[in-house]
C-alpha positions in Angstrom: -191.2 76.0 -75.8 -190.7 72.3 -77.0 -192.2 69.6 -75.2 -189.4 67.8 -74.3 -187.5 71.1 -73.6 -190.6 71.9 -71.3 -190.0 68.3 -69.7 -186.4 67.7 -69.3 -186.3 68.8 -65.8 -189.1 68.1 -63.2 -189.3 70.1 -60.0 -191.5 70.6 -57.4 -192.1 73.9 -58.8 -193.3 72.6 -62.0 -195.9 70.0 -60.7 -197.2 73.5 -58.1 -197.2 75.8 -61.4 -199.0 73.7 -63.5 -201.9 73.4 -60.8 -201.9 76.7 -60.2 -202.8 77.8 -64.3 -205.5 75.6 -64.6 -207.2 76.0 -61.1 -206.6 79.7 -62.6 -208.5 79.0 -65.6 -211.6 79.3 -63.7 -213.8 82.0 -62.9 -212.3 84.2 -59.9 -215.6 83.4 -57.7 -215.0 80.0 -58.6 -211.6 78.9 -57.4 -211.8 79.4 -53.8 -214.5 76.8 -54.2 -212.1 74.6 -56.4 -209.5 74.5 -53.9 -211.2 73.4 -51.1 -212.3 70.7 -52.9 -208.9 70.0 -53.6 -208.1 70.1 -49.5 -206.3 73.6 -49.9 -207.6 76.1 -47.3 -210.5 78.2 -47.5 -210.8 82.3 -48.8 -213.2 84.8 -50.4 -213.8 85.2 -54.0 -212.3 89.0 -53.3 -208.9 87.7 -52.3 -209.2 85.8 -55.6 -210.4 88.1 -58.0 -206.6 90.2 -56.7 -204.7 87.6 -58.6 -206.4 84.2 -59.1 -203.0 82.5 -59.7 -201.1 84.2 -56.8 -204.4 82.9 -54.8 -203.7 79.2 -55.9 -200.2 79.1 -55.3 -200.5 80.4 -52.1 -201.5 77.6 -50.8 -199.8 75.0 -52.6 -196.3 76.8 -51.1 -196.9 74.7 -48.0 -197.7 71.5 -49.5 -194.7 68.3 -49.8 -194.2 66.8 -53.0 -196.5 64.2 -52.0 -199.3 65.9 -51.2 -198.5 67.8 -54.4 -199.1 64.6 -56.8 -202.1 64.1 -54.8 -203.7 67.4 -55.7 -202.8 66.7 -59.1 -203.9 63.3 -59.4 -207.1 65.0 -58.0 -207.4 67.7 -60.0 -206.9 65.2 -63.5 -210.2 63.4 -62.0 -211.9 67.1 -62.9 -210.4 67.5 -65.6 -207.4 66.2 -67.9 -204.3 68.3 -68.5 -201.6 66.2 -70.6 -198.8 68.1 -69.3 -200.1 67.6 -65.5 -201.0 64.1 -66.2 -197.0 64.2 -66.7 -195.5 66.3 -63.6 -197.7 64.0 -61.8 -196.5 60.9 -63.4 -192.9 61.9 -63.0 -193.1 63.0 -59.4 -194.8 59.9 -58.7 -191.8 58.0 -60.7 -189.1 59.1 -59.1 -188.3 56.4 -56.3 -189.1 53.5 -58.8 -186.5 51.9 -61.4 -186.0 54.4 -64.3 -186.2 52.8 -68.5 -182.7 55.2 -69.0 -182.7 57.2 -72.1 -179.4 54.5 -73.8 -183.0 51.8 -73.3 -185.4 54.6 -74.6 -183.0 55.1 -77.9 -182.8 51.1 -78.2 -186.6 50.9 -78.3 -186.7 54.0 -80.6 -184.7 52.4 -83.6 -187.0 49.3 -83.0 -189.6 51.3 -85.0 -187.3 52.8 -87.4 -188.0 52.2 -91.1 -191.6 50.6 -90.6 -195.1 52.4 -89.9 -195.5 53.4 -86.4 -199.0 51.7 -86.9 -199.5 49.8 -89.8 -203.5 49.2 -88.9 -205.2 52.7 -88.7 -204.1 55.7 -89.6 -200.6 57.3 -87.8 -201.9 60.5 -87.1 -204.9 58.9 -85.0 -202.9 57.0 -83.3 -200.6 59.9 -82.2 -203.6 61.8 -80.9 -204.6 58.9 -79.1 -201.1 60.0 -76.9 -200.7 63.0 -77.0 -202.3 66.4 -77.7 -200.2 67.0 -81.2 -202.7 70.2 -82.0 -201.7 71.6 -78.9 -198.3 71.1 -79.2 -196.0 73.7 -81.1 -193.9 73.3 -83.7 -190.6 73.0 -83.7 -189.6 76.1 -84.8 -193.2 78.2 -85.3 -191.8 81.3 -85.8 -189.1 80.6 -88.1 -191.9 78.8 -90.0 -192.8 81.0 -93.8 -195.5 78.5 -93.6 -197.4 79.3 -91.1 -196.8 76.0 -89.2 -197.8 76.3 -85.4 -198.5 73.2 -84.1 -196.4 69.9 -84.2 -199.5 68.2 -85.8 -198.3 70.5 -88.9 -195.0 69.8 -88.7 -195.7 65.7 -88.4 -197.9 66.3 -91.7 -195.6 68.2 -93.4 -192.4 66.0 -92.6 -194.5 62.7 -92.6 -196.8 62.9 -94.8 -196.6 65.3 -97.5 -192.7 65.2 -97.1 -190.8 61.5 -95.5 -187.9 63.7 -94.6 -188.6 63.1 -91.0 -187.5 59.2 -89.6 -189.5 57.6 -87.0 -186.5 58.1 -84.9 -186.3 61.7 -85.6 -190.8 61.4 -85.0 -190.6 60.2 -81.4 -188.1 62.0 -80.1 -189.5 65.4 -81.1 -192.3 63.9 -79.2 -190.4 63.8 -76.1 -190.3 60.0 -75.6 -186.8 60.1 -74.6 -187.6 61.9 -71.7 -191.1 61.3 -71.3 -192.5 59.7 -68.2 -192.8 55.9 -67.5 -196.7 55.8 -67.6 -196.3 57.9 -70.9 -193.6 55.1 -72.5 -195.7 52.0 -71.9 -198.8 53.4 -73.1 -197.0 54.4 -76.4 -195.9 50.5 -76.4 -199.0 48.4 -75.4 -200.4 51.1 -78.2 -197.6 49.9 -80.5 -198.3 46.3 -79.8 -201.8 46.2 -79.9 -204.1 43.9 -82.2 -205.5 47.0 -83.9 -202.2 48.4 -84.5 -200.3 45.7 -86.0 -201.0 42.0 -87.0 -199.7 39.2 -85.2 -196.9 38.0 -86.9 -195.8 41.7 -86.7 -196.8 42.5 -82.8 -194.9 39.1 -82.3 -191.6 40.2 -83.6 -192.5 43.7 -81.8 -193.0 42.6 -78.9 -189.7 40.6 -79.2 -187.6 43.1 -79.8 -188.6 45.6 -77.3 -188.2 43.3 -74.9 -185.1 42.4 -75.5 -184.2 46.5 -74.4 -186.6 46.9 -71.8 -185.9 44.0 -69.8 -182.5 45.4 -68.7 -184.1 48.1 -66.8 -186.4 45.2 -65.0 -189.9 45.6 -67.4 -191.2 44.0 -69.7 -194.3 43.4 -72.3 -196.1 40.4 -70.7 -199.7 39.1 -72.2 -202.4 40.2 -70.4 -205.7 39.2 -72.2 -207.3 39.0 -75.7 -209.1 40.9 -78.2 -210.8 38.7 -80.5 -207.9 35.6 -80.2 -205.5 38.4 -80.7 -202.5 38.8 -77.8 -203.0 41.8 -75.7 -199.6 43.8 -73.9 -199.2 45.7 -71.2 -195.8 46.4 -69.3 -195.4 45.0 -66.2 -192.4 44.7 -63.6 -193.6 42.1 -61.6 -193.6 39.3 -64.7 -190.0 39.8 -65.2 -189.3 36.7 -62.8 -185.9 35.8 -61.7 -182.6 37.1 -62.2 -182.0 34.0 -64.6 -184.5 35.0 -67.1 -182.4 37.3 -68.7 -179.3 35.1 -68.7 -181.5 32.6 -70.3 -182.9 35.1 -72.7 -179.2 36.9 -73.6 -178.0 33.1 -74.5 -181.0 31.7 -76.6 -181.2 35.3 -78.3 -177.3 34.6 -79.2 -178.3 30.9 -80.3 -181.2 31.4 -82.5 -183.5 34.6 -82.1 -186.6 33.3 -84.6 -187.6 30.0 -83.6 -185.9 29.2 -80.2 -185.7 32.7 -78.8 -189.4 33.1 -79.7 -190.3 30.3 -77.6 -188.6 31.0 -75.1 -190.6 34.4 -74.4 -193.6 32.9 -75.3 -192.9 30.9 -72.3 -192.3 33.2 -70.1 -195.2 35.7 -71.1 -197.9 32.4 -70.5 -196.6 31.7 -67.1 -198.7 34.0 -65.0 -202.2 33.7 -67.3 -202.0 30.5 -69.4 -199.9 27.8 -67.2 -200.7 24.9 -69.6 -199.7 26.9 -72.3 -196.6 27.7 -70.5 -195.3 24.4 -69.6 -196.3 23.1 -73.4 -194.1 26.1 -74.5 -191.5 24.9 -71.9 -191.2 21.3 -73.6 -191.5 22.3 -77.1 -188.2 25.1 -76.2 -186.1 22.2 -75.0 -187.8 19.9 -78.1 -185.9 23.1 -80.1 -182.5 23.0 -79.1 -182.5 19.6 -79.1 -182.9 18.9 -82.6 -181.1 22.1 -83.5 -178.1 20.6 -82.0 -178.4 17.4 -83.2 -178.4 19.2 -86.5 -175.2 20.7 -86.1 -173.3 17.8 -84.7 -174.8 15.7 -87.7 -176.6 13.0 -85.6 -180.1 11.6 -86.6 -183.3 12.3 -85.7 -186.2 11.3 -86.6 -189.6 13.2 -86.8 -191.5 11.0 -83.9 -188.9 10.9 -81.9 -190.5 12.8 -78.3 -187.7 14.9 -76.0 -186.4 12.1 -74.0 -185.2 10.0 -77.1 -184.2 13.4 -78.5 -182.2 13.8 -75.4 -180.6 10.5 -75.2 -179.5 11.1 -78.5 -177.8 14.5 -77.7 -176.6 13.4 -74.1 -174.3 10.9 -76.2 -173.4 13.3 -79.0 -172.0 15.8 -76.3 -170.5 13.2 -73.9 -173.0 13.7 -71.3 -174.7 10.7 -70.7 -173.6 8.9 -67.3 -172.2 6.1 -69.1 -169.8 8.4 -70.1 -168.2 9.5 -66.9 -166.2 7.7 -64.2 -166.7 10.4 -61.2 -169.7 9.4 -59.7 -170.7 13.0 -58.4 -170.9 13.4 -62.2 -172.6 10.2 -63.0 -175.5 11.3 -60.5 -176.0 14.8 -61.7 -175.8 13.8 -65.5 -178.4 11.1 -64.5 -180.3 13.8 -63.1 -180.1 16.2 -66.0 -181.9 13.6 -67.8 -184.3 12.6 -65.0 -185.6 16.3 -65.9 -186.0 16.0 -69.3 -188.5 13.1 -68.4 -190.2 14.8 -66.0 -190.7 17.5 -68.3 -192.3 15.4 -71.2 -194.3 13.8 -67.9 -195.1 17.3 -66.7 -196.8 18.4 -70.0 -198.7 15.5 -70.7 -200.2 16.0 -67.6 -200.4 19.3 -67.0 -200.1 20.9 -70.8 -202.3 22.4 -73.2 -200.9 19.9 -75.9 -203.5 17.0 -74.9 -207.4 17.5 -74.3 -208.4 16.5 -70.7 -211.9 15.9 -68.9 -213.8 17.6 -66.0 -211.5 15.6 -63.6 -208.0 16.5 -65.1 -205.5 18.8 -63.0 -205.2 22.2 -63.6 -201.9 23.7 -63.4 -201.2 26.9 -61.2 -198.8 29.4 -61.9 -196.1 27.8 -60.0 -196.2 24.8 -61.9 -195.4 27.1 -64.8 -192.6 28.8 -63.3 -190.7 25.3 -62.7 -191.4 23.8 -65.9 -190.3 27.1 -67.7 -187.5 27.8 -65.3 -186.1 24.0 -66.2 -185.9 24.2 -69.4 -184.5 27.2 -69.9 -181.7 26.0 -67.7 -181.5 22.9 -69.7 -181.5 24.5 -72.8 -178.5 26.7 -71.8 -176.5 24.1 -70.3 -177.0 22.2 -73.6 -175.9 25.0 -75.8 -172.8 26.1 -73.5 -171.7 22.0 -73.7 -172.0 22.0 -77.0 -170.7 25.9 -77.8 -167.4 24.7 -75.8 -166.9 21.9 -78.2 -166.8 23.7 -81.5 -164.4 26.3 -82.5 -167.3 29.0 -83.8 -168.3 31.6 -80.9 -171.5 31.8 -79.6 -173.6 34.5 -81.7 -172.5 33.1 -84.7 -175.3 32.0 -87.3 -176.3 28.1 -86.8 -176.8 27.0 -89.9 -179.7 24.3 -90.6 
């Protein structure tokens, strides 16, 4: 049967099979001893040599889900089963946020029409996931060729034929249905250094994320191999409900340059705060002179992001001066109050100026201001000035 025929439905069942065949796979004067050490009660080697699977199961009948994923978890410490290492994961998954399969078939066409790993060789990397030899084909015995495995079929339909898309790849691979664990490793694998360069893994990375968050995960930095960016997914760096909004707007605005920034910024928050709030400054810097751009308004190259500002503020009618209510006065003067405390904020506390033994170090939080800031600047900038031109947001901004 088909992987992700064999994994479309996970029951309690499943996950209690599975340990049962390979506790099985042992000698019959063997298992009693494996399943003690697995906390399942004790019995002879006679009773097992009746029916070593019948023995097993036995005494997984009387064991809850939970304890279920424990003996499994357990049993993959002795020895590694990929289609355990699954039941397990999915058991385990099931009270946690889902990535729905409409997400799974958005990050799917991301690697449609380019290698799946443009740095070693595919098939290599594949193994790396999952067990492709062990695997069937799609249709083995409809197969004149003697195909068996879907490490044949990939070879034939990859390699010596390209009649099979990388769309058409991954989901005979079961990734549309595969568990979480099994998803993320496929993408920090996709992402990684050895994988794919770094103006590649940046555009990558991008554009999963721009799926993945919706279902509250993301790719966020977590180290570095040799200078390179390292991924892994993570829930917990998504931040607040905001980030998205931000993201869905500056995506709309300008995905290459502005866009990039912007999840640059967010990925440096947690591990590399002075990076984060230079990133933060640099964002606002963007949209700035973008804007200015459009509405035709000078600016010259030295000019820093309050000048930048003050030039903008007027462009779009948003300096104080231009505004009788004084409610509005005070929060326009505020608007640009930030602005100058940003600039202030990253010469003291960015990565954009070298500092001695003595300078402050910023935490994390400090990050999460200065990120959080300008992001909301940088939409309030773009709605102003998207309300005062006759073009849509999402439409190309050209300059």
């Amino acid at each position: 049967m088909p992987y992700a025929a064999r994994m479309s439905t996970i029951s309690v069942h499943d996950l209690r099979t599975r340990i049962a065949e390979i506790v099985a796979g042992n000698k019959a004067y063997d298992v009693p001893a494996v399943c003690t050490r697995l906390g399942l009660a004790p019995g002879t080697s006679d009773e097992a040599m009746q029916g070593k699977f019948r023995y097993v199961n036995s005494r997984l009948l009387s064991q809850p889900t939970a304890r279920l994923a424990e003996i499994g978890q357990d049993l993959l410490g002795q020895v590694w089963d990929f289609w355990l290492a699954e039941l397990v994961a999915k058991v385990s998954e099931e009270r946690t946020p889902a990535v729905s399969v409409l997400t799974r078939r958005r990050i799917i066409e991301v690697f449609d029409g380019q290698p799946l790993c443009p740095g070693y060789d595919e098939l290599e990397f594949l193994e790396q996931l999952w067990p492709i030899t062990a695997m069937p084909a799609v249709s083995p015995d409809d197969d004149v060729w003697g195909r068996l495995s879907l490490k044949d079929d990939i070879v034939q339909h990859t390699i010596r034929n390209h009649d099979w898309s990388n769309r058409e790849l991954l989901e005979r691979l079961g990734l549309l249905d595969a568990s979480k664990a099994l998803l993320f490793r496929f993408l920090e694998a996709a992402v990684h250094p050895t994988a794919i360069d770094e103006a590649g893994q940046k555009d990558r990375v991008e554009k999963i994320n721009r799926h993945l968050q919706h279902d509250g995960y993301r790719l966020s930095r977590s180290g570095r191999m040799s200078g390179s960016p390292v991924y892994t997914v993570d829930a917990a760096s998504i931040g607040t409900p905001a980030d998205a909004a931000i993201s869905d707007m500056l995506a709309k605005f300008e995905p290459e340059q502005v866009h990039a920034r912007w999840t640059a910024a967010l990925d440096r928050r947690g591990d590399d705060p002075a990076g984060a709030i230079t990133l933060a400054r640099t964002l606002l810097e963007d949209v700035c002179r973008w804007l200015l751009d459009d509405l035709a308004i000078p600016a010259a190259d030295q000019d820093d992001l309050p000048a930048l500002y003050r030039k903008l503020s007027k462009g779009l009618k948003l300096a104080p001066d231009d505004h009788s209510e004084q409610v509005f006065k005070q929060i326009l003067g505020n608007c640009q109050s930030v602005v100058e405390s940003l600039g202030a904020l990253r010469n003291k506390l960015g990565d954009a100026h070298g500092g001695g033994p003595k300078r402050a170090r910023p935490a994390a939080r400090h990050a999460e201001l200065a990120v959080n800031l300008a992001g909301s600047m940088a939409t309030f900038l773009i709605a102003t000035w998207d309300a005062k031109r006759s073009i849509p947001i999402g439409t190309a901004v050209d300059g």
